[in-house]
C-alpha positions as CSV (number, residue, x, y, z in Angstrom):
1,X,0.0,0.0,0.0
2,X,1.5,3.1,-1.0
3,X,2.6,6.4,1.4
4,X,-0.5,8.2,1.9
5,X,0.9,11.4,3.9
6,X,1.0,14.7,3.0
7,X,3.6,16.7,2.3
8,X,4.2,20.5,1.6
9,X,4.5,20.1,-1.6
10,X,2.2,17.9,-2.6
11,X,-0.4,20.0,-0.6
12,X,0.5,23.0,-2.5
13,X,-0.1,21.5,-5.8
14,X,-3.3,20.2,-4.7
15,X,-4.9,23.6,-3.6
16,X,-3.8,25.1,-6.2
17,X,-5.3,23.0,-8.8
18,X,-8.6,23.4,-6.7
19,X,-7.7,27.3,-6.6
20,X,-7.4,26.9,-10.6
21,X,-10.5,25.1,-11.0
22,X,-12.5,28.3,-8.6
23,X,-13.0,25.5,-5.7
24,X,-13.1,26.1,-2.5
25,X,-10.2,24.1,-0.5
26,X,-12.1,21.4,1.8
27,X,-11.4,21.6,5.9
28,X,-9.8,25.3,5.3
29,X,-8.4,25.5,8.8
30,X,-7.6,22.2,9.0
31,X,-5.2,22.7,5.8
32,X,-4.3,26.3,7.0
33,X,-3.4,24.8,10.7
34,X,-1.2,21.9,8.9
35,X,0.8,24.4,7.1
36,X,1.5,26.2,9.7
37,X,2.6,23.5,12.6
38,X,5.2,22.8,9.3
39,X,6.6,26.3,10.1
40,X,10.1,26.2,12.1
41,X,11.2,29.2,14.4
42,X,13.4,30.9,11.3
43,X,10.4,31.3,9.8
44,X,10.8,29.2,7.1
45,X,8.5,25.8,6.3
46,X,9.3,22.2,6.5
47,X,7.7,19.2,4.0
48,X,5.9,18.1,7.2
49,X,5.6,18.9,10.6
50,X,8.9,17.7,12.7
51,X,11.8,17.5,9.3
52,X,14.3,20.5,8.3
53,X,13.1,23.3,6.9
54,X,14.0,23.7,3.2
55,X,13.3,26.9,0.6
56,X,11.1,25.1,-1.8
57,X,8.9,23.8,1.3
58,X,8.6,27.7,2.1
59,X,7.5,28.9,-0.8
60,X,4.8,26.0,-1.5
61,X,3.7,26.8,2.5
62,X,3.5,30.6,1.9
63,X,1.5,30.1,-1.5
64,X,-1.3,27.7,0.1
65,X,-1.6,30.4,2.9
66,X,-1.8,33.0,0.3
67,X,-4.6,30.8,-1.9
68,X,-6.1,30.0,1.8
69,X,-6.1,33.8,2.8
70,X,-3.9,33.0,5.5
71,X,-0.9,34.9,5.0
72,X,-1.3,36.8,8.3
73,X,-1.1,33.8,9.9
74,X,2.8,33.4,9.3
75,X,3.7,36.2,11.8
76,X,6.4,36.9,10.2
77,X,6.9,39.5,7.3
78,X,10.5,37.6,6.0
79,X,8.2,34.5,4.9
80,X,6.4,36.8,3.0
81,X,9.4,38.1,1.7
82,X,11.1,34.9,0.6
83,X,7.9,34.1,-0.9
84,X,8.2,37.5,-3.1
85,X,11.6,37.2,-3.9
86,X,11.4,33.5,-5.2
87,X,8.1,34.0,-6.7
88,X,10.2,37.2,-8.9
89,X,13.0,34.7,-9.5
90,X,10.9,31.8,-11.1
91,X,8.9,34.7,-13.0
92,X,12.4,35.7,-14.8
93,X,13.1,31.9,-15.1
94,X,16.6,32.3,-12.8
């Protein structure tokens, strides 16, 4: 039987295809509260709660709150920063 966790990313890729489709995201705070026990004290994001926070996990984590209208949520304006700054970086393909 396969892995049936969830990860950062693979939460990411699944509200934003509901975000594409104009669906709302099922058990909002439950996703929104996931995300955010993923969130380490540097104020960066971790594929799952209790691993090493990693950039790409950030980003994903800081999109999902952004789609979820959570952003606030972070506390912390440099996760909304990072988000920006790699967000502008993929946008000019770096």
């Amino acid at each position: 039987m396969p892995n049936l966790h969830s990860t950062m990313e693979s939460t990411r890729f699944a509200v934003n295809t509901l975000n594409l489709l104009g669906e709302e995201i099922p058990n909002k705070i439950q996703t929104v509260e996931w995300v955010t026990s993923c969130q380490k004290r540097d104020g960066g994001f971790a594929p799952e709660p209790n691993s090493a926070g990693d950039l790409s996990s950030t980003y994903y984590a800081v999109r999902v709150l952004t789609i979820a209208g959570s952003v606030a949520q972070t506390e912390t304006p440099e996760v909304w920063y990072t988000y920006c700054g790699i967000h502008c970086l993929k946008l000019i393909h770096f």
